[in-house]
LOTOR-845014 format. One line per 10 residues: number of its first residue (from 1); for each residue x, y, z of N, C-alpha, C. Coordinates in nm, 3 decimals. Atoms other than C-alpha are relative to their C-alpha. Layout:
NUM) X/Y/Z/X/Y/Z/X/Y/Z; ...
This chain:
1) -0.046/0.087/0.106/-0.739/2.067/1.726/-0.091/-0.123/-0.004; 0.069/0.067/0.059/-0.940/1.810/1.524/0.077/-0.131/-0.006; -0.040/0.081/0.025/-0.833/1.426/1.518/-0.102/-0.105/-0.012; 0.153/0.053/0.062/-1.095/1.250/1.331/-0.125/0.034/0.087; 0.104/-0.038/-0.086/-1.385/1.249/1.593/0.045/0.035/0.168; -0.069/-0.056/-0.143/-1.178/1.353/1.891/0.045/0.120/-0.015; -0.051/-0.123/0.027/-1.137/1.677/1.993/0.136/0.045/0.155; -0.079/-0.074/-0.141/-0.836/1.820/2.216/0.001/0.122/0.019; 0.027/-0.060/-0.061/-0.822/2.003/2.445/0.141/0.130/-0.045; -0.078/-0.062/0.055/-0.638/2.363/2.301/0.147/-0.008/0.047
11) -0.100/0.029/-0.054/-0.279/2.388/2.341/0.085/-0.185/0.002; -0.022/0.180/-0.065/-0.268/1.947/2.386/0.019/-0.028/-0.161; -0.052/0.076/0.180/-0.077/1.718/2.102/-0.049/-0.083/0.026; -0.037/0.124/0.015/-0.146/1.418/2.003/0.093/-0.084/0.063; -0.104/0.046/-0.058/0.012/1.157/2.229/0.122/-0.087/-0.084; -0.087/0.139/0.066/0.152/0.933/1.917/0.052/0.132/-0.093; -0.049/-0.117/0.076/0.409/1.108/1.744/0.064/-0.018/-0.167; 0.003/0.080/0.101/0.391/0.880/1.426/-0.097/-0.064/-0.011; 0.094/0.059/0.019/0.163/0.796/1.249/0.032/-0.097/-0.131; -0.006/0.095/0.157/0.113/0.494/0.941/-0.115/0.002/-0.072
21) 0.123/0.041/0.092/-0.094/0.460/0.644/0.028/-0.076/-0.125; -0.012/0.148/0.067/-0.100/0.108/0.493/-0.106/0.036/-0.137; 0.028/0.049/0.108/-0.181/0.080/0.112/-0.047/-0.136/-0.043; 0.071/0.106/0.059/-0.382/-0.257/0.013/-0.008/-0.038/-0.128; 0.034/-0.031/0.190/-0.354/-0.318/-0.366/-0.035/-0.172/-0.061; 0.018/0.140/0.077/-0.492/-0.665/-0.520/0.091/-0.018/-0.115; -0.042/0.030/0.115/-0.353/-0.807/-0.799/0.005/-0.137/-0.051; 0.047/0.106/0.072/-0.451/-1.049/-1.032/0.022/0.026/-0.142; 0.031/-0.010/0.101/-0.324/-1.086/-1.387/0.026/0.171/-0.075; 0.010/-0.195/0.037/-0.291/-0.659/-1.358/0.114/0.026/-0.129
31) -0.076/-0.066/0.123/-0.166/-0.466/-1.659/0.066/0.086/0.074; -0.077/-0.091/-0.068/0.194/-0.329/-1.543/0.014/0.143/-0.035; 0.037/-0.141/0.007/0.070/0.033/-1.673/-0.059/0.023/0.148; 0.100/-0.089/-0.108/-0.169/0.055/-1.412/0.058/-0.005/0.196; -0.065/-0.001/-0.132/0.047/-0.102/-1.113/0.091/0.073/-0.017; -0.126/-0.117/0.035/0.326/0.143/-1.225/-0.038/0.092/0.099; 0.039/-0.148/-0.051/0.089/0.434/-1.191/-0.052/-0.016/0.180; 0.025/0.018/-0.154/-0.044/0.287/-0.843/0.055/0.025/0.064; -0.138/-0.012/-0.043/0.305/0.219/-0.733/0.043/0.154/0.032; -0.066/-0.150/-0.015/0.417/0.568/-0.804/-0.081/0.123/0.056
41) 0.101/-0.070/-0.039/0.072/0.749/-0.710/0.027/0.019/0.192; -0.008/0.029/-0.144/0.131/0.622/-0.362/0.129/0.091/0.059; -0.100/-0.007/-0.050/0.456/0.683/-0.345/0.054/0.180/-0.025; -0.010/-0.091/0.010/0.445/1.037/-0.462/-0.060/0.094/0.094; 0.076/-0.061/-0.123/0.222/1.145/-0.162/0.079/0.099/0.047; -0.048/-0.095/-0.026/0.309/1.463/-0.051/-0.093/0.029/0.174; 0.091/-0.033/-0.139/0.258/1.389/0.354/0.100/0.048/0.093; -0.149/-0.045/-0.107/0.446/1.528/0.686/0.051/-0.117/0.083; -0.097/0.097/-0.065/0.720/1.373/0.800/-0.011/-0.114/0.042; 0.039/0.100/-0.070/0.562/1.179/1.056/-0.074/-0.096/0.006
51) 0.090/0.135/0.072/0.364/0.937/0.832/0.050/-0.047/-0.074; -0.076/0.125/0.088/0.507/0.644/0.697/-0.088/-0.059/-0.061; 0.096/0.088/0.096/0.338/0.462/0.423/0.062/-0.074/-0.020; 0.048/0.129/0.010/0.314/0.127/0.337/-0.097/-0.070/-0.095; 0.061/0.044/0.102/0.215/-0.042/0.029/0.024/-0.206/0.036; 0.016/0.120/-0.005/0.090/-0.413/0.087/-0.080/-0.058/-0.132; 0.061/0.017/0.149/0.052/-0.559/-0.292/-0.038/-0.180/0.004; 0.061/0.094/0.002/-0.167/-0.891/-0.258/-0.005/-0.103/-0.143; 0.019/0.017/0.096/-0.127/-1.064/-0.561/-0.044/-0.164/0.030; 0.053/0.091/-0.041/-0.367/-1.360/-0.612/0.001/-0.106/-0.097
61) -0.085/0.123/0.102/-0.187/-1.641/-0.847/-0.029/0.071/-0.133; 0.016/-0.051/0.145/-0.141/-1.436/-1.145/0.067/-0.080/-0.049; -0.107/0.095/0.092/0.004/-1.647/-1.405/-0.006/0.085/-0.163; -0.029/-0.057/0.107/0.085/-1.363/-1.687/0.166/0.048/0.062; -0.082/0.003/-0.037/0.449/-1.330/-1.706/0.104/0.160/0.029; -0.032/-0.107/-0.039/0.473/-0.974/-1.707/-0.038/0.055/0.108; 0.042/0.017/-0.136/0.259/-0.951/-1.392/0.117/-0.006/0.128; -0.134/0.059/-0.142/0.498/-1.155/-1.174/0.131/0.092/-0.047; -0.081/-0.080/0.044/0.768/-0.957/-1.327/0.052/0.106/0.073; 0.016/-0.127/-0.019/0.693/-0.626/-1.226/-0.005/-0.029/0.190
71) 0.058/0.044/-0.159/0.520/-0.793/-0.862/0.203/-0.018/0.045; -0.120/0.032/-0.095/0.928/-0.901/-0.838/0.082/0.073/0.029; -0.035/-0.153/-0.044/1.037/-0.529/-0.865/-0.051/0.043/0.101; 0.072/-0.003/-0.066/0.809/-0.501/-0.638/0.057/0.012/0.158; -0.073/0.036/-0.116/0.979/-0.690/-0.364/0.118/0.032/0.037; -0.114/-0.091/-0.071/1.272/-0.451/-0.359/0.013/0.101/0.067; 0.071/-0.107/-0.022/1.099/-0.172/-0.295/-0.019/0.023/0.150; 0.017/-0.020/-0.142/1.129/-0.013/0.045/-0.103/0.056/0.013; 0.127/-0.043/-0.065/0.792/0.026/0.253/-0.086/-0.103/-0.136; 0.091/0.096/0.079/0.666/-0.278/0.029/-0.009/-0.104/0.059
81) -0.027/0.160/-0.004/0.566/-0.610/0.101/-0.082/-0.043/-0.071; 0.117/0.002/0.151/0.403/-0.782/-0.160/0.011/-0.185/0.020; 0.015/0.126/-0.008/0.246/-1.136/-0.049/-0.029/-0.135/-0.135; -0.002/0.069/0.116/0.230/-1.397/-0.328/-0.134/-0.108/-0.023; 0.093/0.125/-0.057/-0.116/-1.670/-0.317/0.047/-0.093/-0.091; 0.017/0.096/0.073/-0.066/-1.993/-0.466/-0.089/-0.007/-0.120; 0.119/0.035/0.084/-0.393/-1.980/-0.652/-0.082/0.123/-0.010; 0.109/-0.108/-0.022/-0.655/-1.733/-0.764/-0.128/-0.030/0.097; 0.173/0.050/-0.075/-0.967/-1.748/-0.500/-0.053/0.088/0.011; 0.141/-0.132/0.017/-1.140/-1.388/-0.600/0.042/0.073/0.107
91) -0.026/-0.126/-0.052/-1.079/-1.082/-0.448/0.010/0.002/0.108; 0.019/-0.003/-0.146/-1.254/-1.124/-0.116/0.119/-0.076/0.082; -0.101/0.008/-0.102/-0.965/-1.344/-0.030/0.114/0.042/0.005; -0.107/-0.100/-0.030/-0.695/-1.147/-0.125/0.020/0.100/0.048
């Protein structure tokens, strides 16, 4: 068995018996079509059991009012957390 560049030894599991995979999504200003389809893209993943996902939605002072809107649906959303910035400061720092 194959686990990225590690190989075990036949017969041998994996010692972690959970795994996570964290989602990153910017947002600035975004048209709530496209965070919809993000939202739901993610969340439609068809993985086993033992991977939990995690959508972390960065949003970096949007000031359109459908934006924040959607970002506050957002924050109900289990396996979400969705940080808020004061101000826009460009991508790299969100």
């Amino acid at each position: 068995m194959h686990i990225g560049d590690f190989k075990l030894a036949e017969g041998k599991e994996p010692a972690v018996d959970e795994f996570e995979v964290a989602f990153l999504i910017p947002v600035y200003n975004s048209k709530v079509q496209h965070m919809k389809e993000t939202f739901e893209s993610i969340q439609n993943q068809k993985l086993s059991k033992n991977i939990k996902v995690t959508q972390f939605w960065v949003d970096d002072g949007s000031t359109e009012e459908e934006t924040l809107e959607y970002i506050g649906l957002l924050k109900s959303q289990e396996r979400v957390t969705v940080l808020q910035l004061a101000d826009n400061g460009g991508v790299a720092r969100s």
